[in-house]
N, C-alpha and C positions, 0 to 999 in steps of 0.2 A: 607563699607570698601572693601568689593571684586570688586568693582566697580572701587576703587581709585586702587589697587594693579592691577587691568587688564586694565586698564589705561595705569599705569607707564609704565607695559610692552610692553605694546604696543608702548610707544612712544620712550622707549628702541630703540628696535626692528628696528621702524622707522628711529630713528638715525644713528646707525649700516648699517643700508641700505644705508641712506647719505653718510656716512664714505665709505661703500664700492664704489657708484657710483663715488665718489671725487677721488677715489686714483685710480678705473679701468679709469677713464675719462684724468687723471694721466699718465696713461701709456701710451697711445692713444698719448695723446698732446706733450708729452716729444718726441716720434719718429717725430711727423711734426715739433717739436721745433727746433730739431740735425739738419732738414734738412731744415730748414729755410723757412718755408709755412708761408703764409696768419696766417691762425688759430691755434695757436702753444696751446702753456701750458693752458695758465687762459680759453682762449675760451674752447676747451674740456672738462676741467676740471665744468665750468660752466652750458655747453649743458646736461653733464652725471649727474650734482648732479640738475639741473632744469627741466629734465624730470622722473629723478628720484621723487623729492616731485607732480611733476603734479600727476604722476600717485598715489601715495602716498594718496594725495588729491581726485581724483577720486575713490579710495576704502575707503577713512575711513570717508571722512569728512563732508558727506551729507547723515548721518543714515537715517534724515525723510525720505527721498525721496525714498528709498533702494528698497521699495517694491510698487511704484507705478506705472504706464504704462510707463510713460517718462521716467523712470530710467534707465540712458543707460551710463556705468562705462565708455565706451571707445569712448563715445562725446569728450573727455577731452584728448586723446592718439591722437586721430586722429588730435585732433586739434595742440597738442606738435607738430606730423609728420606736418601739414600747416606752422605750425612757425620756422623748422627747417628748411625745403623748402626754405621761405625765406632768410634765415641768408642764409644759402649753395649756394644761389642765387647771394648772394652778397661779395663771395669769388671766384664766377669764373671771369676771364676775357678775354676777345677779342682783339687782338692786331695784326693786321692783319689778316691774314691767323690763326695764332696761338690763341688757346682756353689754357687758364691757369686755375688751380683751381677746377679742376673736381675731382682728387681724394682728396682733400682737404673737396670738398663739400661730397663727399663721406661717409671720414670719421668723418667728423660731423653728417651725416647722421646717419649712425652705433654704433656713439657715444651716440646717443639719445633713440636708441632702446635700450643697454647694458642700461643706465639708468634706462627706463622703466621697464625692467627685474627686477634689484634692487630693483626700488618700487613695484613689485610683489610678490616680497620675492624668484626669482629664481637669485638665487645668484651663483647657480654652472653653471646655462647659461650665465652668465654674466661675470663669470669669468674666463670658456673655451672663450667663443665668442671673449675678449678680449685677450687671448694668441692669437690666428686666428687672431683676425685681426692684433695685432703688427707684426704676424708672413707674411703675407701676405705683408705688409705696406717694412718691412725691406729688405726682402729673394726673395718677385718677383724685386725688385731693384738691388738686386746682379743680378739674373738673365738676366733682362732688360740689365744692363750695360755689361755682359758677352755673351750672346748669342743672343740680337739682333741688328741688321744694324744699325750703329749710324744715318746716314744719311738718315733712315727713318722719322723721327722726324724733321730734321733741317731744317727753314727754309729756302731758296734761292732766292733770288731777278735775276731778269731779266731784262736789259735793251734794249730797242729796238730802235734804233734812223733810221730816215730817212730823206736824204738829196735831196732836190730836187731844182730844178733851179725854180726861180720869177716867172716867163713864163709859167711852165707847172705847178704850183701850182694852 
């Protein structure tokens, strides 16, 4: 019976964790949504509560193993960080000169780590971490657009033509 009652809580618990990485991954996604990125709402909201159960999974769900050589809880973190790599990989892009999608890859990036917190059960880091970064995401943007050189950023094309006679070509 203490077995089934330290159970439930635990899967409580685990839930709660879900709930929070869903709604901190939430807040994340809703500022790249406003400004209209690649990975807006579902994707964040998806990264935050799927590396929230990895980790989740890496502490509870492989007890035989807990205490043998190979037991190694953050095989499984490390590998979420490989799989997030790629996804963030495939929201930048190159179009000419211009690189797009880096702070997007970013903040999926950061997205995945608040998750992981979640399923650690540090929930107060996950839930400052994410005031930081919405606050980073929103406020260096005012910034950007108030104090520095627009024309640093823009692209420019250049044409260069040259006209020469049949003759000396």
């Amino acid at each position: 019976m203490e077995n089934i009652i330290t159970t439930i809580l635990l899967e409580k618990n685990m839930l709660l964790d879900i709930l929070l990485a869903m709604l901190l991954g939430f807040a994340i996604g809703f500022e790249r949504e406003l400004t209209n990125k690649w990975a807006g709402l579902r994707t964040h909201m998806l990264v935050c509560m799927g590396s929230c159960i990895f980790t989740l999974l890496s502490i509870h769900a492989f007890p035989i193993f807990a205490h043998s050589p190979q037991a190694d809880p953050a095989r499984i973190a490390a590998q979420v960080l490989t799989g997030i790599g790629f996804i963030g990989g495939g929201t930048v892009l190159k179009h000419g000169s211009a690189i797009y999608g880096l702070t997007t890859a970013a903040a999926l990036w950061i997205t995945a780590s608040i998750g992981m917190a979640c399923g650690c059960g540090f929930n107060s880091l996950a839930i400052v971490s994410t005031v930081i970064v919405v606050s980073v995401l929103v406020l260096i943007r005012i910034f950007e657009k108030q104090f520095i050189h627009r024309g640093s950023k823009i692209i420019r094309k250049l044409s260069v033509s040259f006209f020469c006679r049949k003759d000396i070509m």
